[in-house]
C-alpha positions, 0 to 999 in steps of 0.5 A: 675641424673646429676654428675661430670665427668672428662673429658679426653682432658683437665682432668677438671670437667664437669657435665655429665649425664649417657647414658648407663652402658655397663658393666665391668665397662663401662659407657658412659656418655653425657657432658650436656654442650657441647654435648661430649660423652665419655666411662668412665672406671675409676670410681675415674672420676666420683663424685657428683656434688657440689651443685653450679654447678647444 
């Protein structure tokens, strides 16, 4: 399922596909469009995505 995922650099909304629940509240996560991965802790930087940006 893809979602939206505040991305850490620039602190913008990308759309994102989870990899792994690691616990703990850890989840990776793959930038679909450009092919980042990042460990999210943060739960509030994660949220569905608007229907326009499937």
């Amino acid at each position: 399922e893809l979602l939206a995922a505040r991305f850490t650099v620039d602190n913008e909304w990308y759309r994102a596909r989870v990899e792994k629940i690691e616990g703990n509240n850890r989840i990776s996560i793959y930038f679909i469009d450009y092919g980042n991965r990042e460990i999210i802790t943060d739960l509030s930087r994660l949220t569905k995505l608007p229907p326009g940006m499937l």
